[in-house]
C-alpha positions in Angstrom: -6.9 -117.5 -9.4 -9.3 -120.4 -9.6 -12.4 -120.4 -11.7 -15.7 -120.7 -10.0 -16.4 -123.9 -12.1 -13.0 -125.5 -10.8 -13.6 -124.4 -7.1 -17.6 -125.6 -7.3 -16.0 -129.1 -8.1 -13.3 -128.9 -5.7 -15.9 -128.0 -2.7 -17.9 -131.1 -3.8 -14.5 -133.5 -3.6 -13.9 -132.0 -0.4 -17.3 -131.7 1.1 -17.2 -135.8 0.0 -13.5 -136.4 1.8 -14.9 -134.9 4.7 -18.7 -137.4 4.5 -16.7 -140.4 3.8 -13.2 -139.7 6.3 -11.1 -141.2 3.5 -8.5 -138.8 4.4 -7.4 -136.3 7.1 -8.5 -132.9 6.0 -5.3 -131.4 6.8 -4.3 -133.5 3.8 -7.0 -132.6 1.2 -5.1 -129.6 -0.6 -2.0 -132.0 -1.4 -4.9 -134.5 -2.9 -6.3 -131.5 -5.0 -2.7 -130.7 -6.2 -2.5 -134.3 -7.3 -6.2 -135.4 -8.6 -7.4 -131.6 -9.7 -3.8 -130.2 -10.8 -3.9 -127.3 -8.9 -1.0 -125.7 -8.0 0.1 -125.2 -4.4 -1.2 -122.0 -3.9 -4.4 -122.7 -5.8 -5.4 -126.2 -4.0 -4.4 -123.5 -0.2 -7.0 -120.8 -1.6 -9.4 -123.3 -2.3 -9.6 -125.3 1.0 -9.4 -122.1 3.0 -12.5 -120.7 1.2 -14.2 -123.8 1.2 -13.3 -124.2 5.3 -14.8 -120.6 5.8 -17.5 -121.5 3.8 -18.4 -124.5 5.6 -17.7 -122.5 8.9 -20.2 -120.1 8.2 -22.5 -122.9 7.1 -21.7 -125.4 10.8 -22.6 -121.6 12.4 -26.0 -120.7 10.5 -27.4 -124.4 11.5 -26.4 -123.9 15.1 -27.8 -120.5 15.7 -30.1 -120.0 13.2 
């Protein structure tokens, strides 16, 4: 499990990743295992909730 402090920091390094295109996103969680230290599972849990997060954002700006 992930702290919310550690996952706050990881959705602002991959909010920037996806603002800047500096790599594919696909990619991301293998760049939070190496720059964060996450493990495997960890830097997985965190890009998934921070794609549904963002999902649910992309989806209250178009229809709201």
């Amino acid at each position: 499990m992930v702290s919310e402090d550690t996952k706050e920091g990881a959705f602002t390094v991959l909010d920037d990743i996806k603002e800047y295109g500096t790599i594919n996103m696909w990619e991301s969680p293998k760049f939070l295992m190496e720059e964060m230290g996450l493990s495997k599972k960890d830097a997985k849990e965190v890009f998934l909730s921070w794609v549904k997060d963002r999902s649910s954002d992309d989806q209250k700006n178009t229809h709201g």
